[in-house]
C-alpha positions in Angstrom: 183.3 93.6 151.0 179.6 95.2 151.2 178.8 95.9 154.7 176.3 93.4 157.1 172.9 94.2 157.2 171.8 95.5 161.0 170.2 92.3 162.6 166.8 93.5 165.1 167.6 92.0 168.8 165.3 89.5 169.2 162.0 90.2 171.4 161.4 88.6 174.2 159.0 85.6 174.2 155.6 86.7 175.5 153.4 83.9 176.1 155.5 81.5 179.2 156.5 77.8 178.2 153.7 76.8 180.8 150.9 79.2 178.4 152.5 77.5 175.1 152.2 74.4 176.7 148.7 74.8 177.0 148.2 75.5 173.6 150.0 72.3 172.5 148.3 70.5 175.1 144.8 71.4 172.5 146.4 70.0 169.8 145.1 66.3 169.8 141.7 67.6 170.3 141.2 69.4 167.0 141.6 68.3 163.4 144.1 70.5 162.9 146.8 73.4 164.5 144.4 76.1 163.0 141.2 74.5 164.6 143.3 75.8 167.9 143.1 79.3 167.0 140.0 80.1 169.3 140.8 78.2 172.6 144.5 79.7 172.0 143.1 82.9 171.7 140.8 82.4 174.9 143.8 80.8 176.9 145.7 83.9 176.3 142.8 86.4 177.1 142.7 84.7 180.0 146.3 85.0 181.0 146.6 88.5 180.3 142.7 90.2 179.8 143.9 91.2 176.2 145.7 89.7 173.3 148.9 92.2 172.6 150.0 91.9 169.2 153.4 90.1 169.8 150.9 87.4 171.6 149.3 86.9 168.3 152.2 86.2 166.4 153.6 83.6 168.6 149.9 82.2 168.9 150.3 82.1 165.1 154.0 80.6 165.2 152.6 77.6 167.7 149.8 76.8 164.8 151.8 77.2 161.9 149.8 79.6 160.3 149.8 83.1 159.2 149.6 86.2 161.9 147.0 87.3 159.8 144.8 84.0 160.0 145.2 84.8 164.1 144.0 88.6 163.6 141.1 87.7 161.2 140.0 85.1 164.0 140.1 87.9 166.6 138.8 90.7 164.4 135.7 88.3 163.8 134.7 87.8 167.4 134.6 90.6 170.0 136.1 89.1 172.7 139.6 90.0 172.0 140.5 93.6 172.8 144.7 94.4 172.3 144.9 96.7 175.0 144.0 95.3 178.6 140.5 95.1 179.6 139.5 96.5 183.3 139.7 94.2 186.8 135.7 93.7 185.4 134.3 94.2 181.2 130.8 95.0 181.2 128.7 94.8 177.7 125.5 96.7 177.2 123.3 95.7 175.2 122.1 97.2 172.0 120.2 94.9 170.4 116.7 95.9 169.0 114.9 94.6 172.4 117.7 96.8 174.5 117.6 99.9 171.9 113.9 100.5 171.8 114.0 100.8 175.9 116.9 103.4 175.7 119.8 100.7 175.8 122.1 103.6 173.4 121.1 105.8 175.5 122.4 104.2 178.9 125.5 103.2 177.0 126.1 106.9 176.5 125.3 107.3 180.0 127.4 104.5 181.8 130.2 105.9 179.2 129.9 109.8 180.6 129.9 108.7 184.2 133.1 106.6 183.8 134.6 109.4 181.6 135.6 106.8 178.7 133.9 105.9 175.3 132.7 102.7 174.7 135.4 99.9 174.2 137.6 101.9 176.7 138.9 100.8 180.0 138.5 103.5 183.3 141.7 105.4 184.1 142.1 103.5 187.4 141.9 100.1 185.6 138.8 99.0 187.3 136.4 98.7 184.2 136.3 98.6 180.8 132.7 99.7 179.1 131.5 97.9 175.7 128.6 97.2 173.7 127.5 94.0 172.8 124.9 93.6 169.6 122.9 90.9 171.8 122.7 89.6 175.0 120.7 86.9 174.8 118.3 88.4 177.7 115.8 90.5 176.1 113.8 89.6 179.2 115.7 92.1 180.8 115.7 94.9 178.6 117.6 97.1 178.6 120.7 94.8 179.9 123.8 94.5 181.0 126.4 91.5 181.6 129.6 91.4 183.6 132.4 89.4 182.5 131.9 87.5 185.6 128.7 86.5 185.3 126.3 88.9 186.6 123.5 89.7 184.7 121.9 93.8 185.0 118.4 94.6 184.0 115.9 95.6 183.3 118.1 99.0 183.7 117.6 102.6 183.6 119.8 105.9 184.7 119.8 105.1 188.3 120.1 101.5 188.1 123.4 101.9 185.5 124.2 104.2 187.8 124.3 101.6 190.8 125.8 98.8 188.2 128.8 100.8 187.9 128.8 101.6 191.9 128.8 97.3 192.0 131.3 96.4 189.4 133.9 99.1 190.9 134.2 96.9 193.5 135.9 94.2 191.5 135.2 91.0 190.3 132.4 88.7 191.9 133.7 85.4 193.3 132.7 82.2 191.8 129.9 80.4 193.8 
């Protein structure tokens, strides 16, 4: 009689019934499960400021569709990081309005001060640095925006240098 195979204990669920729920509740708005992909992904940001792997899975198990479809959705848009973001993400902007008033340079800058490269989230959890590839708000060149709304710029080594004073101090409630 060949010996059994060993069987892998089964993870636990990730995403709550009341998160799934959520998800299924977007169903009858779309043409499809895989039109869902986005505001899933969005809904589960949300929830947990990241989308761990075993999140995209069971997003991917909800719609029917391959893990992969899930990760090429996230790898596509920006907005998805893995590993949890900071109590407040802040982009700076790069774009060719931002760049040619020193925008690379401040992202070095902002980056140095916090002791993290871009993409990377301060050891005490409070921020997570990125670049964005446009703002939308060359007007204030060279930019910044908060996760939360709040807009920086035009900005230069003192200014960045206040930004990140500001968004240490958390999130900025809704008006």
């Amino acid at each position: 009689m060949p010996a059994e195979a060993p069987t892998k204990p089964a993870k636990a669920p990730m995403l709550s019934e009341a998160l799934r729920q959520r998800i299924r509740d977007l169903f009858p708005r779309y043409p499809s499960k895989r039109a869902v992909t986005l505001p899933a992904l969005h809904l589960v940001l949300e929830h947990f400021r990241c989308v761990p792997l075993q999140a995209m899975e069971e997003i991917a198990e909800l719609l029917e569709i391959a893990p992969a479809e899930v990760h090429d959705t996230m790898s596509f848009y920006g907005f998805f990081p893995q590993a949890p973001l900071g109590d407040v993400r802040v982009w700076i902007c790069r774009s060719i309005s931002c760049m040619l008033r020193g925008g690379d340079e401040l992202l070095e800058h902002a980056c140095k001060r916090s002791g993290i490269e871009h993409g990377e989230t301060t050891a005490d959890g409070k921020l997570t640095i990125d670049y964005a590839e446009c703002l939308g708000i060359c007007d204030h060149a060279p930019a910044a925006l908060a996760d939360d709304g709040r807009i920086f710029g035009p900005l230069d080594e003192a200014g960045v240098d206040a930004m990140l004073d500001e968004l240490k101090k958390g999130r900025k409630d809704p008006a």
